[in-house]
C-alpha positions in Angstrom: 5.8 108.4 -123.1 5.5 104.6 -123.7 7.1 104.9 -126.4 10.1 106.4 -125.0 10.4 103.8 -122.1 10.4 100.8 -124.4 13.1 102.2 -126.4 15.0 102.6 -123.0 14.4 98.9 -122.6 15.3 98.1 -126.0 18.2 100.0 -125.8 19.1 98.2 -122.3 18.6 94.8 -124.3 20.8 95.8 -126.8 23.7 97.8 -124.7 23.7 94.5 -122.4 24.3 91.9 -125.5 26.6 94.3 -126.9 28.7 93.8 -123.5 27.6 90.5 -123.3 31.3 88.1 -123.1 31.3 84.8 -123.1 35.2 84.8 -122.1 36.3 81.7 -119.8 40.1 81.2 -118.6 40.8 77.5 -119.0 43.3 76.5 -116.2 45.4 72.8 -115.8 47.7 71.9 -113.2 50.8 69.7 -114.7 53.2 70.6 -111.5 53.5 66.5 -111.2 54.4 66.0 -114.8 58.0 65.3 -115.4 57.9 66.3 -119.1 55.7 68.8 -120.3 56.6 70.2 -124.1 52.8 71.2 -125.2 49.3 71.7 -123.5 46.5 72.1 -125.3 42.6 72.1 -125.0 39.9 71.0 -127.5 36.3 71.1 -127.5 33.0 71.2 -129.3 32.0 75.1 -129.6 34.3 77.5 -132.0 36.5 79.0 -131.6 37.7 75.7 -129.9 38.2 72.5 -132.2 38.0 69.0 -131.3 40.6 68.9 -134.4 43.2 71.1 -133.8 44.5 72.5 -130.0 44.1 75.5 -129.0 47.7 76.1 -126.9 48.0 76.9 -123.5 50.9 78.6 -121.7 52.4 78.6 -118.2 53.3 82.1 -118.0 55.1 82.4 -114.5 56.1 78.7 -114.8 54.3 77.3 -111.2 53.0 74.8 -113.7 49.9 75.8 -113.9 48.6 76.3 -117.5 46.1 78.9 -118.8 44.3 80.2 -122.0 41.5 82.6 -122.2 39.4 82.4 -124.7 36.2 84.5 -126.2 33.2 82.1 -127.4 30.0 84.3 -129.9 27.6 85.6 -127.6 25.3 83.7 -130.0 26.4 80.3 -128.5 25.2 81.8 -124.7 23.3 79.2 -122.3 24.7 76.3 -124.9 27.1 73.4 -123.0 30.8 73.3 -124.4 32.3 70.1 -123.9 36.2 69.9 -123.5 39.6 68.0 -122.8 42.8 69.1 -122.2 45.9 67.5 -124.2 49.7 67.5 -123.1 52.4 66.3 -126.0 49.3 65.0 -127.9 47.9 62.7 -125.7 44.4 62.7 -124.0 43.6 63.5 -120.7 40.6 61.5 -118.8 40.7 58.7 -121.3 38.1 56.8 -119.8 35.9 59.3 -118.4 33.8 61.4 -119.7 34.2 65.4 -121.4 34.5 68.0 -119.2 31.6 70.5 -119.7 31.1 74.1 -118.9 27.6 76.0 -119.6 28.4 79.4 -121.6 26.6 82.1 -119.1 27.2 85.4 -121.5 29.5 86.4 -118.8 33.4 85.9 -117.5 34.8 82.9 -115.8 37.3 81.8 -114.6 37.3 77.9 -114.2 38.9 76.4 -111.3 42.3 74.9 -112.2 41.6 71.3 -113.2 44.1 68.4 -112.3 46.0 66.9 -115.7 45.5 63.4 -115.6 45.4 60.5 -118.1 43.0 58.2 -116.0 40.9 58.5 -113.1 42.1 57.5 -110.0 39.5 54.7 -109.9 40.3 53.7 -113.7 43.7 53.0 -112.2 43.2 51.1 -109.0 40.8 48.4 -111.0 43.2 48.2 -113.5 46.6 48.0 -112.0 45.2 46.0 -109.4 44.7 43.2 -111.3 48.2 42.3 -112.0 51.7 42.2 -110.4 53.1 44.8 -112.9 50.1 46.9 -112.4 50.4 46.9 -108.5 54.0 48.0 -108.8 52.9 51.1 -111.2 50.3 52.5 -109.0 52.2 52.4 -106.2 55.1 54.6 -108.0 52.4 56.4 -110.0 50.8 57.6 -106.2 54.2 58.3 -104.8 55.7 60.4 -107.4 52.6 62.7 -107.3 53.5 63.3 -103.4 56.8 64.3 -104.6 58.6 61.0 -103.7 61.8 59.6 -105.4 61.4 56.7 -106.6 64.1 55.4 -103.9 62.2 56.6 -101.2 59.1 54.9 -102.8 61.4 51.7 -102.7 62.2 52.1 -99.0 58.6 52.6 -98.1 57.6 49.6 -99.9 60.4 47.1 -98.2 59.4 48.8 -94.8 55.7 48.0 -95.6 55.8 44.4 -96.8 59.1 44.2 -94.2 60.9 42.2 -97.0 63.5 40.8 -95.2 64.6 36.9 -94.3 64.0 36.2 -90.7 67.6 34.6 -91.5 70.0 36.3 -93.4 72.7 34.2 -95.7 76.6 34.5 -94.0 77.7 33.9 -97.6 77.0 35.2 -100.8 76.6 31.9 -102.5 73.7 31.3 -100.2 71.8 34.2 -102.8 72.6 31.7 -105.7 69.5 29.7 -105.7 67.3 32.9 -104.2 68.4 35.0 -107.2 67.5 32.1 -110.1 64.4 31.4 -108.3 63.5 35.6 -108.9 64.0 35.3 -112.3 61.9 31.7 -113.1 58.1 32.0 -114.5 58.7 35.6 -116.6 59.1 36.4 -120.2 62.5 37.8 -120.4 63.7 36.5 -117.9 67.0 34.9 -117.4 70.1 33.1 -115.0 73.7 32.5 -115.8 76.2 32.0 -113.1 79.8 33.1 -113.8 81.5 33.0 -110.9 80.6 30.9 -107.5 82.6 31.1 -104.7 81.5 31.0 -100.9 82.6 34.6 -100.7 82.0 36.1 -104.1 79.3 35.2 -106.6 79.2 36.9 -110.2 75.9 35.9 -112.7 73.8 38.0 -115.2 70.1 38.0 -114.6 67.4 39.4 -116.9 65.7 43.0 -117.1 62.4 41.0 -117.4 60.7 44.5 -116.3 61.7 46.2 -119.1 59.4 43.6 -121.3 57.2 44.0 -119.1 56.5 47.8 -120.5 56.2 46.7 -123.7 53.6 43.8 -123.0 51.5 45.6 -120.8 51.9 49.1 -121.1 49.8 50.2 -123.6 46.7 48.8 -121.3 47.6 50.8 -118.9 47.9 54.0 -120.3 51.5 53.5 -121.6 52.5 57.3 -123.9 54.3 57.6 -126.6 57.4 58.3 -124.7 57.0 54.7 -122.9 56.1 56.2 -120.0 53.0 54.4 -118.3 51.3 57.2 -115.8 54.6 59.5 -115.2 56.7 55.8 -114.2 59.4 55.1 -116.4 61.7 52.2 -116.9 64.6 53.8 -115.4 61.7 53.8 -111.8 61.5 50.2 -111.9 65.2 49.9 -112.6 65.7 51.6 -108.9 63.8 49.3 -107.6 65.6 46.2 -108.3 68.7 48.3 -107.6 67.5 49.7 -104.4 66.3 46.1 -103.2 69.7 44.0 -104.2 71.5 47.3 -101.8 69.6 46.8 -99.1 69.7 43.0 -99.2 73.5 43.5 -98.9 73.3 46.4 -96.5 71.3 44.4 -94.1 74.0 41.4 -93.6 76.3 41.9 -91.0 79.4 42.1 -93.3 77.7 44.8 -95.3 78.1 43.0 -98.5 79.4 45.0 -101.8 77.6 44.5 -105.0 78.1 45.7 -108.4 75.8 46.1 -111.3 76.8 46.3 -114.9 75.0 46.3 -117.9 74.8 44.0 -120.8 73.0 44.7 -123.6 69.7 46.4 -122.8 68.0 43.1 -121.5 70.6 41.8 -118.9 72.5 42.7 -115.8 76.0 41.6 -114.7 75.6 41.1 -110.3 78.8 41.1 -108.2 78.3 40.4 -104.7 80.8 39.6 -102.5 81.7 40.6 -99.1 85.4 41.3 -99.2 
């Protein structure tokens, strides 16, 4: 009778190691990324590489992307370490591996948040320089769903950027828009036209630089896109701020911006 009830128990052993799964459904949420062409996750127990992704797919496209995967049962109770990966680059850069302890059974992990840098990472970062401050502030609006205009708007409403005096002529800008453009690396002033009623001078795109010289410290891709801001973000900035500078004067000045060259803008302001 023994006998018989310890192979019963072996038999249990065995049936429940048979049906033992060590399956877990990786889930990322990249509903705030503007471009998304691959998502991937890596880690440090087969059949998942740190090497090679392992591609994830957003099925019902709510962007919200998902893999499920079967580790050995031999690997139960042992910690698998992990990172997920959209168009090559890393998430979490400065933070450590996720990590998920192998149970023998199903899970389903909670969708995780794509990210490049924490939240923290980018605060002490970006805080520390002009550039920085203006990236942050567009990063943390374009994750509410903001356009970068109304990110503009909400910043000249917050610092209430505007003279307590505002010029009756354009010329009066003259001196105000050369003074913008002193002090940065690609910056520049020309005047072509000055008249009390019209003025017409090229300034630089000294922002643009600006990507190039600081971006890769703060998380710049390989797209040129630091945190999900682009050039074209900051570009609506100056745009947005030069339109509501004219706006704002009682003759509701007209402006007109033209491009030269990918470093320089052509200004027209005049209030005819």
């Amino acid at each position: 009778m023994k006998n018989t009830k310890l192979t019963i128990i072996l038999f249990s052993i065995f049936i429940g190691n048979l049906h033992a799964q060590n399956q877990i459904t990786f889930q990322v949420d990249l509903t705030n990324e503007e471009s998304v062409k691959h998502v991937g996750v890596r880690g440090g127990l087969q059949p998942l590489s740190w090497s090679e992704n392992s591609t994830m797919h957003d099925i019902d496209g709510d962007g919200i992307y998902t893999l499920t995967i079967e580790f050995p049962d031999s690997i139960t109770e042992k910690t698998l370490e992990y990172k997920f990966l959209k168009d090559d680059i890393w998430e979490r850069q400065d933070t450590d591996n996720r990590k998920l302890v192998l149970t023998g059974k199903e899970q389903i992990i909670p969708i995780s948040k794509w990210k490049i840098h924490s939240d923290e990472y980018l605060f002490n970062n970006m805080s520390r320089s002009y550039f920085g401050k203006f990236i942050f502030i567009f990063h943390s609006g374009k994750k509410q769903g903001k356009t970068p205009k109304e990110i503009v708007l909400e910043m000249i409403e917050y610092y209430n950027w505007s003279p307590n005096n505002w010029p009756s002529k354009p010329n009066d800008l003259l001196e105000f828009m050369k003074s913008g453009q002193e002090g940065h690396k690609g910056g520049y002033f020309e005047v072509l036209e000055d008249e009390p009623n019209k003025i017409k001078c090229i300034i630089g795109r000294y922002w643009i630089e600006w990507f190039d010289l600081y971006g890769p410290g703060l998380g710049m891709d390989k797209n040129g896109i630091i945190q999900g801001v682009t050039k074209d973000d900051l570009e609506t900035y100056y745009v947005t701020w030069i339109e509501h500078f004219c706006s704002k004067n009682d003759n509701n000045w007209k402006f007109q911006i033209v491009e030269q060259g990918e470093s320089k803008w052509v200004v027209t302001i005049s209030d005819e």
